[in-house]
N, C-alpha and C positions, 0 to 999 in steps of 0.2 A: 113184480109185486104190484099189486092193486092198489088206491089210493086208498082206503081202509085199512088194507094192514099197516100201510108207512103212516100213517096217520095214529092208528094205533100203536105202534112199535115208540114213535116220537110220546105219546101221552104215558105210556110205561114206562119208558126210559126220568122223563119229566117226573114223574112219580116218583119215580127210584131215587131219584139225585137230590130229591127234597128231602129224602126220607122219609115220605110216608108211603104206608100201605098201598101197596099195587089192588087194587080192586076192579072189579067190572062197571060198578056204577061212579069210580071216580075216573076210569077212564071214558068211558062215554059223557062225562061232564066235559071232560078238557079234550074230546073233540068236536064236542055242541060250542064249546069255547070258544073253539079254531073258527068254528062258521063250516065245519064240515057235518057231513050226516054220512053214517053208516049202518051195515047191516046189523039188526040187533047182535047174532051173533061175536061178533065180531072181538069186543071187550071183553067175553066173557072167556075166547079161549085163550086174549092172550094174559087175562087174570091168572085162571087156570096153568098156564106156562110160567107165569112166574112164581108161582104157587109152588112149584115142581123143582125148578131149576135156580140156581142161584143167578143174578142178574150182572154179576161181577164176573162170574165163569163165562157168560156168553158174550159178554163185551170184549172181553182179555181175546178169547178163542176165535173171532170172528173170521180170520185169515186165514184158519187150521183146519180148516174142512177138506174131507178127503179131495185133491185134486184130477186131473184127467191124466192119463198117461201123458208121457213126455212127449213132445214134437221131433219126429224125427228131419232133418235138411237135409235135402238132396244135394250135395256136391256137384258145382257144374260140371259142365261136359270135357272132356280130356281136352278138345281142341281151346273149349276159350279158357282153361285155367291155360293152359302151354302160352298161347297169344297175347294175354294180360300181364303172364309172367314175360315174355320177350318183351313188348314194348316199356316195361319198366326197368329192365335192363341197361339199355341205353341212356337211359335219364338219370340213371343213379351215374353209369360214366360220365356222363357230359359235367354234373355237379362236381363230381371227384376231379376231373381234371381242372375246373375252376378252381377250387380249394388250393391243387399242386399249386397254380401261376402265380 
């Protein structure tokens, strides 16, 4: 994201929570506020967006965007799972046998 739109998105959101009207000329007020400057553009789509979309639906949803397929992990190689699982063999004996004494 560009310093614009987070800039913007913060000045919506700031709007939203006051409850007042999401507009294009009160968001470019409160990021002439911030000491930022943006493209004119910029307020007006994300007026337009809020215009559109409930701003409580996008907040809620934010972590529910389609994600990427799963990851698949390669399982190591036959030798060093066999090897890792031998040398841990003995260490669980040596404890067991302390426990016995």
């Amino acid at each position: 994201m560009s310093v614009a739109e987070v800039a913007c998105t913060y000045a919506a959101l700031i709007l939203h929570d006051d409850g007042i009207a999401v507009t294009a000329e009160k968001i470019a007020a409160l990021v002439k506020a911030g000491g930022l400057t943006v493209e004119s553009y910029w307020p007006s789509l994300f007026a337009k967006l809020c215009e559109k979309r409930n701003i409580e639906d996008l907040v809620m949803n934010v972590g529910c965007g389609g994600g990427g397929a799963p990851v698949a992990v390669a399982a190591p190689a036959g030798g060093a799972a066999a090897g890792s699982a031998a040398a841990a063999a003995p260490a669980a004996e040596e404890k067991k046998d302390l426990r016995v004494s």
